[in-house]
mmJSON file of the N, C-alpha and C atoms, coordinates in Angstrom:
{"data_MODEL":{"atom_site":{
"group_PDB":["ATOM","ATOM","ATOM","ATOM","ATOM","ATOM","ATOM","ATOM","ATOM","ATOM","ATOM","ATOM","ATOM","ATOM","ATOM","ATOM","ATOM","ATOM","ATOM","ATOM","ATOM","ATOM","ATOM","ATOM","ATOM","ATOM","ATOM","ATOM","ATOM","ATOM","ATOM","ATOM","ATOM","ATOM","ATOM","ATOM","ATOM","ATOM","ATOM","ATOM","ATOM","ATOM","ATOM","ATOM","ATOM","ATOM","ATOM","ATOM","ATOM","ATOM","ATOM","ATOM","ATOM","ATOM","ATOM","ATOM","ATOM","ATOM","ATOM","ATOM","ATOM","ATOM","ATOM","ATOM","ATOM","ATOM","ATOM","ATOM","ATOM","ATOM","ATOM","ATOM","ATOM","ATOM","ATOM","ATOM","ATOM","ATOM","ATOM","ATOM","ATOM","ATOM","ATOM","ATOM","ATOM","ATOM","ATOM","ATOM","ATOM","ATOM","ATOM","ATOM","ATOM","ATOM","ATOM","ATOM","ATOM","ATOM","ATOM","ATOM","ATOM","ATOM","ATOM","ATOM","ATOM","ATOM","ATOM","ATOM","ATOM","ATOM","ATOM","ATOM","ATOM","ATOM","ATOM","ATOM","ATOM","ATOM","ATOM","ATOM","ATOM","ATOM","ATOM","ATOM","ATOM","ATOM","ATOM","ATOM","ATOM","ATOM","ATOM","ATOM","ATOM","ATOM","ATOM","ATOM","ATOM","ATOM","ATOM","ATOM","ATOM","ATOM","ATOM","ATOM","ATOM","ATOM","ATOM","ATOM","ATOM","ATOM","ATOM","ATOM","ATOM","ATOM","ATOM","ATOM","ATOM","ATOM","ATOM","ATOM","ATOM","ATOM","ATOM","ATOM","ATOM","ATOM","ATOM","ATOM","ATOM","ATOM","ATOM","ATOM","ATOM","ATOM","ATOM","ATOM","ATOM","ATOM","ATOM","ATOM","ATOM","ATOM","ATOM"],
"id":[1,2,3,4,5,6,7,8,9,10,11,12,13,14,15,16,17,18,19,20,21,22,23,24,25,26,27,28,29,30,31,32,33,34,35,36,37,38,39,40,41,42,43,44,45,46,47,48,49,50,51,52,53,54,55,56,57,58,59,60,61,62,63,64,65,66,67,68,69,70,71,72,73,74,75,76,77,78,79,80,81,82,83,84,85,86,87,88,89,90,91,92,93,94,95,96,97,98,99,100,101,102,103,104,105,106,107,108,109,110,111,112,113,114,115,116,117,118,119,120,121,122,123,124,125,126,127,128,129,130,131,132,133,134,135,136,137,138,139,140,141,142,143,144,145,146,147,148,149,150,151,152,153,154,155,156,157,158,159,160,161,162,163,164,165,166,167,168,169,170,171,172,173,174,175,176,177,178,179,180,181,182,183],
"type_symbol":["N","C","C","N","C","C","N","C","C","N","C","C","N","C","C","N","C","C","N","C","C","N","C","C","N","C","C","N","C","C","N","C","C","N","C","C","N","C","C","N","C","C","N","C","C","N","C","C","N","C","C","N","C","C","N","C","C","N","C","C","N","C","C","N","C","C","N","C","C","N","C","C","N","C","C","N","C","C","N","C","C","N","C","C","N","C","C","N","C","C","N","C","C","N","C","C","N","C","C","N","C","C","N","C","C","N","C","C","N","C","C","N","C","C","N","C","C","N","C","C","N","C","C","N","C","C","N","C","C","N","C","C","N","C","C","N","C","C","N","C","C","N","C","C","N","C","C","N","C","C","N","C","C","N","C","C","N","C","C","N","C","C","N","C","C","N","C","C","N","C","C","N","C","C","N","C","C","N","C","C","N","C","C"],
"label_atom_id":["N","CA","C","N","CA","C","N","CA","C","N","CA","C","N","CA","C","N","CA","C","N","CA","C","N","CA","C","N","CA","C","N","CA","C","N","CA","C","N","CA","C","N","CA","C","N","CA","C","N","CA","C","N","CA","C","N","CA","C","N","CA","C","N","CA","C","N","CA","C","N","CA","C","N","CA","C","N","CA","C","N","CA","C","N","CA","C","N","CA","C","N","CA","C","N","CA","C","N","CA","C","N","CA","C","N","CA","C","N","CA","C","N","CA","C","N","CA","C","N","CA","C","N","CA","C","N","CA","C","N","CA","C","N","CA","C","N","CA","C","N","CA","C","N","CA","C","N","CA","C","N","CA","C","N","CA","C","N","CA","C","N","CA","C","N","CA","C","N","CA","C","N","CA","C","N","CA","C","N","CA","C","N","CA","C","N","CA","C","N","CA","C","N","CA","C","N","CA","C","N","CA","C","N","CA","C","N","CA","C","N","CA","C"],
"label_alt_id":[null,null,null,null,null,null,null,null,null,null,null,null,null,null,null,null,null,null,null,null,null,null,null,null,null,null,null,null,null,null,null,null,null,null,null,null,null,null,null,null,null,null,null,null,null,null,null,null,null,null,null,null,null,null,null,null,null,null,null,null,null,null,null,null,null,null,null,null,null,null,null,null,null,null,null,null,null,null,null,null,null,null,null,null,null,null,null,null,null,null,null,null,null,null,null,null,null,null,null,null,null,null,null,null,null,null,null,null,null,null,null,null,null,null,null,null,null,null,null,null,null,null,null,null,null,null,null,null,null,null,null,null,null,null,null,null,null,null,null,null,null,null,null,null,null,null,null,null,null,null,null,null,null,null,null,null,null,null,null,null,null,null,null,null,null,null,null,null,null,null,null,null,null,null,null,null,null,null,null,null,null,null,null],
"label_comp_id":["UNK","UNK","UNK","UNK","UNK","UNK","UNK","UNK","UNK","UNK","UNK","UNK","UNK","UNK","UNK","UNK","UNK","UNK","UNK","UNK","UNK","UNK","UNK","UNK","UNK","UNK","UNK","UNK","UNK","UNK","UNK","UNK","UNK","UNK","UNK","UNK","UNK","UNK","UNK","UNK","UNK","UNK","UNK","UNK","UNK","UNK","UNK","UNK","UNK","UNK","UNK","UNK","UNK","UNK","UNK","UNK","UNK","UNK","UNK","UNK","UNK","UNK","UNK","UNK","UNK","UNK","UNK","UNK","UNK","UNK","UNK","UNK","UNK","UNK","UNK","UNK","UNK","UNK","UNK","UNK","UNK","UNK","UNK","UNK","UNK","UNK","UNK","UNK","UNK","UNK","UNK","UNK","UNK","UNK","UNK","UNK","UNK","UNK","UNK","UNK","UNK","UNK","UNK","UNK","UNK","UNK","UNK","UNK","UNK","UNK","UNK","UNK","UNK","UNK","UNK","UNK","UNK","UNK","UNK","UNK","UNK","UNK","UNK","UNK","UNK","UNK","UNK","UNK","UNK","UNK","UNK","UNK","UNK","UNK","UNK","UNK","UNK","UNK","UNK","UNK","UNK","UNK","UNK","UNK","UNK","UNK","UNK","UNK","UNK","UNK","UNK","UNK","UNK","UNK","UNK","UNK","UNK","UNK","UNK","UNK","UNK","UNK","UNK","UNK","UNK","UNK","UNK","UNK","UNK","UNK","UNK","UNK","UNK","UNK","UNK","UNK","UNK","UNK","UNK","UNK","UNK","UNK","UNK"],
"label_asym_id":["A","A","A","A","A","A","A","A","A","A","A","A","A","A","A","A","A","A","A","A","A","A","A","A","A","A","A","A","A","A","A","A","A","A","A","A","A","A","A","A","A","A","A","A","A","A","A","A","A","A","A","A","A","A","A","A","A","A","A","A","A","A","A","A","A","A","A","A","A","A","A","A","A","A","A","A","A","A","A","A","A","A","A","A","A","A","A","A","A","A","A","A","A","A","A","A","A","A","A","A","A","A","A","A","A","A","A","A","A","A","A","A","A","A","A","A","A","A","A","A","A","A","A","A","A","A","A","A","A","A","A","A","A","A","A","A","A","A","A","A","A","A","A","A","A","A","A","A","A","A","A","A","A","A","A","A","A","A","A","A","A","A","A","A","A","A","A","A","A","A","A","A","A","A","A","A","A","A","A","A","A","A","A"],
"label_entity_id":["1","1","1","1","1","1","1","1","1","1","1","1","1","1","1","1","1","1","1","1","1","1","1","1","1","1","1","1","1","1","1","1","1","1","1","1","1","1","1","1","1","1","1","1","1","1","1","1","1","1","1","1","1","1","1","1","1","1","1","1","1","1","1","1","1","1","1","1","1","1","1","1","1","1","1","1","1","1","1","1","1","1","1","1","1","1","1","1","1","1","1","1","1","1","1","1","1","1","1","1","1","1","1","1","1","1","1","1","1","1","1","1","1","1","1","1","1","1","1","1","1","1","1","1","1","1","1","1","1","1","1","1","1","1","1","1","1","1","1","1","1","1","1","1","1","1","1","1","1","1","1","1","1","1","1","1","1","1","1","1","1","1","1","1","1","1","1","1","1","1","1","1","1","1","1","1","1","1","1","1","1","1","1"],
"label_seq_id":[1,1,1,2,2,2,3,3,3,4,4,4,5,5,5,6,6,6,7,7,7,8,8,8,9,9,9,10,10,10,11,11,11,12,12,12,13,13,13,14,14,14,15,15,15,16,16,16,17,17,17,18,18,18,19,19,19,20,20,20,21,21,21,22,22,22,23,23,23,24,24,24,25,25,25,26,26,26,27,27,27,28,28,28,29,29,29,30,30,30,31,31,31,32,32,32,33,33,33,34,34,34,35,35,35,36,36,36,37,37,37,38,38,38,39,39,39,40,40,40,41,41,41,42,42,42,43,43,43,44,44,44,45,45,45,46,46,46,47,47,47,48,48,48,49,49,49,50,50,50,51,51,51,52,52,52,53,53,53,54,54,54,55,55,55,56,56,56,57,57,57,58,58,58,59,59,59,60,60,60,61,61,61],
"pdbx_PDB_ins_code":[null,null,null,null,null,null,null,null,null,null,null,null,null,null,null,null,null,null,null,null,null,null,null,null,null,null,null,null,null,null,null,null,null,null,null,null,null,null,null,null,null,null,null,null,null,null,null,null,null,null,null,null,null,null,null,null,null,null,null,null,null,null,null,null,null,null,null,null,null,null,null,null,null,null,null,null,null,null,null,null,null,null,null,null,null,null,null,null,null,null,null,null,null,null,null,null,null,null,null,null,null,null,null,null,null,null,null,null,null,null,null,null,null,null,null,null,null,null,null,null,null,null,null,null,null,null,null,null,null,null,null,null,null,null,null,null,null,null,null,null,null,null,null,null,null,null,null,null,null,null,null,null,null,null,null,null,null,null,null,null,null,null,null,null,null,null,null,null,null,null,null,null,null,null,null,null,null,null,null,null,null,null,null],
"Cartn_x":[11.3,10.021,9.155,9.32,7.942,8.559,10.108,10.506,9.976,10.256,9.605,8.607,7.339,6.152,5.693,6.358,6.618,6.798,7.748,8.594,7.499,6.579,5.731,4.484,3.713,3.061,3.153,5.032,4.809,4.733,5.408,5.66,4.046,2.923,1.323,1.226,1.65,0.669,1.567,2.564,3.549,2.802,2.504,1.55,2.816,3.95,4.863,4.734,4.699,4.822,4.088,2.755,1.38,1.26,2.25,2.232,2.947,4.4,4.477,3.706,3.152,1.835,1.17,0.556,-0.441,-0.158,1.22,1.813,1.859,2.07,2.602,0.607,-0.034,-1.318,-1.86,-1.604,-1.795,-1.293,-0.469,0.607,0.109,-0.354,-0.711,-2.09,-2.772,-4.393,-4.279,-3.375,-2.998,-2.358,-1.551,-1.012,-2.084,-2.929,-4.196,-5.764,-5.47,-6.458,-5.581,-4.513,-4.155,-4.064,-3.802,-4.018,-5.127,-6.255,-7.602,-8.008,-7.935,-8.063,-7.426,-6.527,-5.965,-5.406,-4.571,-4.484,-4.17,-2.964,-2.071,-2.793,-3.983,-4.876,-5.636,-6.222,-6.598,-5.707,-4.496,-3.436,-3.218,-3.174,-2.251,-3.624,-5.235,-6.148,-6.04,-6.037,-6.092,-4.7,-3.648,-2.658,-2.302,-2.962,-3.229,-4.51,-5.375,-6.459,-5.374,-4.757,-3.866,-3.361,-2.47,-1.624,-2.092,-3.035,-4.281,-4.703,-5.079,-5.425,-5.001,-3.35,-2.52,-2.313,-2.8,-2.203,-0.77,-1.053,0.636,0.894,2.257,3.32,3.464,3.585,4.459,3.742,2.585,1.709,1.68,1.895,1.857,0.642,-0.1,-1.056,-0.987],
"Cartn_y":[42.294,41.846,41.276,41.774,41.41,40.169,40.002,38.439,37.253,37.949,36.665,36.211,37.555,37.475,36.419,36.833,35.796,34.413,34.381,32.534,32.219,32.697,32.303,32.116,32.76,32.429,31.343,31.247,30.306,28.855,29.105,27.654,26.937,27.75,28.083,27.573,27.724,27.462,26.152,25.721,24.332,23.484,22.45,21.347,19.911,20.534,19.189,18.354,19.331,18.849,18.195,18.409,17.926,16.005,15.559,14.331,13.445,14.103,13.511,13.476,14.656,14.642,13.146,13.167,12.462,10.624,10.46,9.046,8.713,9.708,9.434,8.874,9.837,9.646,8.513,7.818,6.698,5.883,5.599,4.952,4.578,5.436,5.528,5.192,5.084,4.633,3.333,2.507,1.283,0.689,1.627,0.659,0.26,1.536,1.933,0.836,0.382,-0.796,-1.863,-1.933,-3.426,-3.862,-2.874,-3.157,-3.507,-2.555,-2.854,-4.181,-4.855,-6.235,-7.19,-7.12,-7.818,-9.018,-9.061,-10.295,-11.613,-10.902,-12.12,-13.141,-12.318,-13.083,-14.257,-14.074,-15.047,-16.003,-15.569,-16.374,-17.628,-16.857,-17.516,-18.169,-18.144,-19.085,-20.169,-19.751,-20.824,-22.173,-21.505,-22.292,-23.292,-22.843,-23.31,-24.466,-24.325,-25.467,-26.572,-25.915,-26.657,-27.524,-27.243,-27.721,-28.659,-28.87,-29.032,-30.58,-30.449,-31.089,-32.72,-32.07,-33.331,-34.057,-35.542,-36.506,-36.327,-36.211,-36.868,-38.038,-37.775,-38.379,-39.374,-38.763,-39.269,-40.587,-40.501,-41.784,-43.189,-44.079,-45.06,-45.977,-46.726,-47.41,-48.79],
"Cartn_z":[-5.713,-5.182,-6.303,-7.036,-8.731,-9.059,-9.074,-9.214,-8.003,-7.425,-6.3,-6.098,-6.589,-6.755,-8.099,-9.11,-10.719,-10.331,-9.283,-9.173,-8.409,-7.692,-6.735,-7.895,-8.597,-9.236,-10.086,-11.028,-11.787,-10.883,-9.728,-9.249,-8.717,-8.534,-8.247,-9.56,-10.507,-11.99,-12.298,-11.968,-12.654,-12.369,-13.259,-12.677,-13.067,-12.966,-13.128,-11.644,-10.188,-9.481,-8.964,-9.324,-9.122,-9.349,-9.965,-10.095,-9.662,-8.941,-7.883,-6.764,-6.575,-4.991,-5.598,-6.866,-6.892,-7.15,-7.221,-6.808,-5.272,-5.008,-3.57,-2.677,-3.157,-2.728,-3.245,-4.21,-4.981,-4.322,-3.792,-3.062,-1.884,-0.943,0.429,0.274,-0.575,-0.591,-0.885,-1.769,-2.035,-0.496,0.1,1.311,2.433,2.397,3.358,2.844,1.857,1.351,1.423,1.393,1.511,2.754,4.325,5.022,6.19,5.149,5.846,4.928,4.215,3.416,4.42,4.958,5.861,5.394,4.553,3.524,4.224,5.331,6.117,7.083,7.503,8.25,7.583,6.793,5.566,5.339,5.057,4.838,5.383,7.117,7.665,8.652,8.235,8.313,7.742,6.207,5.076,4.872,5.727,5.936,6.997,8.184,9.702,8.779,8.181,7.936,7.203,6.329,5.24,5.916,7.162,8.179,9.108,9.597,10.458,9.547,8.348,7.583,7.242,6.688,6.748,7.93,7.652,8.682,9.563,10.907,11.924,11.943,10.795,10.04,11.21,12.44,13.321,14.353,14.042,14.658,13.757,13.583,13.401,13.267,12.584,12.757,13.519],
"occupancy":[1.0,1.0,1.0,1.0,1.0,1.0,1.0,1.0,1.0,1.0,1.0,1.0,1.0,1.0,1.0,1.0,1.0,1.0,1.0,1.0,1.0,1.0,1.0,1.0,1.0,1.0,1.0,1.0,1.0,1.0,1.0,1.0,1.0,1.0,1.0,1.0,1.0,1.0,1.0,1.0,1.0,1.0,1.0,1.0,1.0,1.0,1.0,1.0,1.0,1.0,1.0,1.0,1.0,1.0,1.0,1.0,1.0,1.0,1.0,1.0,1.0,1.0,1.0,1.0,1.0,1.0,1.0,1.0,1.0,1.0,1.0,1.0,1.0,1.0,1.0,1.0,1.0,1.0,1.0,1.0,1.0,1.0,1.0,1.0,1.0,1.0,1.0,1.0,1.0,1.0,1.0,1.0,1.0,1.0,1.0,1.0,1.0,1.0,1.0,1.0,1.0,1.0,1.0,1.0,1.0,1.0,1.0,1.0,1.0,1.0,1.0,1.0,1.0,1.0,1.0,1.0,1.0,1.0,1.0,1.0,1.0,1.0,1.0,1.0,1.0,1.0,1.0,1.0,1.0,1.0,1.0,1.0,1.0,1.0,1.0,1.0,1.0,1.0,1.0,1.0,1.0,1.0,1.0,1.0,1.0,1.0,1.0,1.0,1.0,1.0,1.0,1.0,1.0,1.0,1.0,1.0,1.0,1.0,1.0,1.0,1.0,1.0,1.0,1.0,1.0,1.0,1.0,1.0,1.0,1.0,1.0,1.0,1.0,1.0,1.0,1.0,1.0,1.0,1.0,1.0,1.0,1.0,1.0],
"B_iso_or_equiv":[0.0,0.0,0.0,0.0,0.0,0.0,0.0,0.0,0.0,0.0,0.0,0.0,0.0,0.0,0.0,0.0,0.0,0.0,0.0,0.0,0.0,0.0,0.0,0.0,0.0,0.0,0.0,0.0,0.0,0.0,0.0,0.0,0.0,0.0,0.0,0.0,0.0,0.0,0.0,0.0,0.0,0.0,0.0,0.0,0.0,0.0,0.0,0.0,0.0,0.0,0.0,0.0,0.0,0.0,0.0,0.0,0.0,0.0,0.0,0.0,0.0,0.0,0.0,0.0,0.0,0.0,0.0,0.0,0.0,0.0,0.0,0.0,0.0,0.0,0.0,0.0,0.0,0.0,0.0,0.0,0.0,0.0,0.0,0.0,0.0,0.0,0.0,0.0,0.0,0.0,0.0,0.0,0.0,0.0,0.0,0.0,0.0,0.0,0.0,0.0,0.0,0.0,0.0,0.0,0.0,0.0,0.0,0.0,0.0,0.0,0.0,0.0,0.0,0.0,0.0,0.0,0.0,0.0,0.0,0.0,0.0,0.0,0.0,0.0,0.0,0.0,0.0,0.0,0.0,0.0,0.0,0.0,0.0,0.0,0.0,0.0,0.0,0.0,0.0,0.0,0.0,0.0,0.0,0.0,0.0,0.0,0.0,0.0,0.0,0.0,0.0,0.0,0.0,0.0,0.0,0.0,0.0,0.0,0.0,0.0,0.0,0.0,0.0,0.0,0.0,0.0,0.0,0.0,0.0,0.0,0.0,0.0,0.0,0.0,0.0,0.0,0.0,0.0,0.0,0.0,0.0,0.0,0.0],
"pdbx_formal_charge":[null,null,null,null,null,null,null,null,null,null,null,null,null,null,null,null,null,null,null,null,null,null,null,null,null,null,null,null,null,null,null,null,null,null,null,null,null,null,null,null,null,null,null,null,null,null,null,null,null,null,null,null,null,null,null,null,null,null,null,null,null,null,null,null,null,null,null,null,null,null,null,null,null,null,null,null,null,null,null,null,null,null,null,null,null,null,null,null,null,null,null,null,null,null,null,null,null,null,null,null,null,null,null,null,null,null,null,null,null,null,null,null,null,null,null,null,null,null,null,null,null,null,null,null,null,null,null,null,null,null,null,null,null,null,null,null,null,null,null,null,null,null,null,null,null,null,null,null,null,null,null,null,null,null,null,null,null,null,null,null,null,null,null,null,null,null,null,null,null,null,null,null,null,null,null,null,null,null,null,null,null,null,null],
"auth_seq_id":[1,1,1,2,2,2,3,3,3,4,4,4,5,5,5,6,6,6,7,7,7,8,8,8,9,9,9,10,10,10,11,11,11,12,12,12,13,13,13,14,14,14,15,15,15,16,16,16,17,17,17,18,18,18,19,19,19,20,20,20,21,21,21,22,22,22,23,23,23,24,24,24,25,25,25,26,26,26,27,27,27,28,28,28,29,29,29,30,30,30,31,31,31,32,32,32,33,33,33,34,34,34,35,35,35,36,36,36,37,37,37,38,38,38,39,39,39,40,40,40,41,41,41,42,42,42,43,43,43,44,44,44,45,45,45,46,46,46,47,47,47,48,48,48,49,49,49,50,50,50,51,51,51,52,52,52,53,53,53,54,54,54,55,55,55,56,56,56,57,57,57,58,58,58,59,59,59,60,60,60,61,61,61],
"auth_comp_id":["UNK","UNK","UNK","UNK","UNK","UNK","UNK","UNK","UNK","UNK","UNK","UNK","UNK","UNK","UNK","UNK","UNK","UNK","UNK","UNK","UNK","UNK","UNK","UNK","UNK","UNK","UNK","UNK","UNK","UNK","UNK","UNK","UNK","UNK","UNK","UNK","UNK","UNK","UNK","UNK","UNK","UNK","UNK","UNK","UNK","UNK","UNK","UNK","UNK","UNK","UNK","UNK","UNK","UNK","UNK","UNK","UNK","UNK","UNK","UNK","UNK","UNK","UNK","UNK","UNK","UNK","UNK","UNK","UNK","UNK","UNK","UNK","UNK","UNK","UNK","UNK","UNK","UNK","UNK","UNK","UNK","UNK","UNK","UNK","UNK","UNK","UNK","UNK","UNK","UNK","UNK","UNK","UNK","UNK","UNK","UNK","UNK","UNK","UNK","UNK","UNK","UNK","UNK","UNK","UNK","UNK","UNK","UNK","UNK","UNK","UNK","UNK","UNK","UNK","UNK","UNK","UNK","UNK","UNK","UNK","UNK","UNK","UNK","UNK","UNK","UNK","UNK","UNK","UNK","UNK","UNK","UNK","UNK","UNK","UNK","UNK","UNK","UNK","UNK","UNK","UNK","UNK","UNK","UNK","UNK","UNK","UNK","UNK","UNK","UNK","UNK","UNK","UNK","UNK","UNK","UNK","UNK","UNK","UNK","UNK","UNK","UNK","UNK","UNK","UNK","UNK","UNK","UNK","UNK","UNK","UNK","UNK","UNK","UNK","UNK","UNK","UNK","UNK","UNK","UNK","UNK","UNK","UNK"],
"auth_asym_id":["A","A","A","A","A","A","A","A","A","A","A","A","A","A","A","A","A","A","A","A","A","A","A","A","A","A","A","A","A","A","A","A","A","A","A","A","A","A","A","A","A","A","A","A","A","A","A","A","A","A","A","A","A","A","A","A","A","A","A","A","A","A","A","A","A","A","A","A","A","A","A","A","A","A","A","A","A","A","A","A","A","A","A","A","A","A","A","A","A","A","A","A","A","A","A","A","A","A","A","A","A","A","A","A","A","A","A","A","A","A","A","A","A","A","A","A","A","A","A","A","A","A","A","A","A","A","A","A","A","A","A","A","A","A","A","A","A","A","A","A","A","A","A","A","A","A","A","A","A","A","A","A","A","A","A","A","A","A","A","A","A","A","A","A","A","A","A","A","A","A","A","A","A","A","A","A","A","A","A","A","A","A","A"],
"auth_atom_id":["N","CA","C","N","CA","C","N","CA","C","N","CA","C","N","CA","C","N","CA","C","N","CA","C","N","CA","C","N","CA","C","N","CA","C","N","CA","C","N","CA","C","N","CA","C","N","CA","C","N","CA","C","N","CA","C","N","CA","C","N","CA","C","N","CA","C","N","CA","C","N","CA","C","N","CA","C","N","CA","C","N","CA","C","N","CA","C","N","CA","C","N","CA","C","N","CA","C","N","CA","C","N","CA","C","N","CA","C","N","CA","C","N","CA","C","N","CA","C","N","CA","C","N","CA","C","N","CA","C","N","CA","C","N","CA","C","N","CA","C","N","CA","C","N","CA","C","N","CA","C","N","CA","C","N","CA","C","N","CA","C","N","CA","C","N","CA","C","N","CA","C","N","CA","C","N","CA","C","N","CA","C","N","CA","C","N","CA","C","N","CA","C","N","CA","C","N","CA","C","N","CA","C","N","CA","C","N","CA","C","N","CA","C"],
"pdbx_PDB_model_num":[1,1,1,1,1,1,1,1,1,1,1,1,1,1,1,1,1,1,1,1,1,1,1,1,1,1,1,1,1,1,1,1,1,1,1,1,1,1,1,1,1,1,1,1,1,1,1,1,1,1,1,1,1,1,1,1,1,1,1,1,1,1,1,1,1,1,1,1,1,1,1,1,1,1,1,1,1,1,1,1,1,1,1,1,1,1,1,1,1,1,1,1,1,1,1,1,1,1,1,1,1,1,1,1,1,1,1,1,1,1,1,1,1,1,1,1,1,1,1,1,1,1,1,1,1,1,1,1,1,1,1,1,1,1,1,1,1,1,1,1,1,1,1,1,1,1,1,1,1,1,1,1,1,1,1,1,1,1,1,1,1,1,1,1,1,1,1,1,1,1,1,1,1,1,1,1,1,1,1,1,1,1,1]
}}}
């Protein structure tokens, strides 16, 4: 029992693991801002004008 109690404390005091938690949370706040930024929408505004823009090739004067 006092061992299990020991592995339980040290694994409570290891702060190795603590930095994977804290990538992973890094991670998910980066995906969670890139998707409220909404990049593709912008995008795929700024590309539709782009598109929009150039003359149809296909009319003739």
């Amino acid at each position: 029992m006092n061992k299990l109690m020991q592995l339980t404390k040290d694994f409570m005091n290891d702060e190795e693991g603590l930095t994977i938690v804290e990538y992973v949370i890094g991670a998910a706040l980066l995906v969670v801002a890139f998707v409220a930024a909404d990049p593709f929408d912008a995008l795929s505004t700024k590309l539709n004008d782009v598109i929009e823009s150039v003359p149809d090739s296909t009319t003739t004067p």
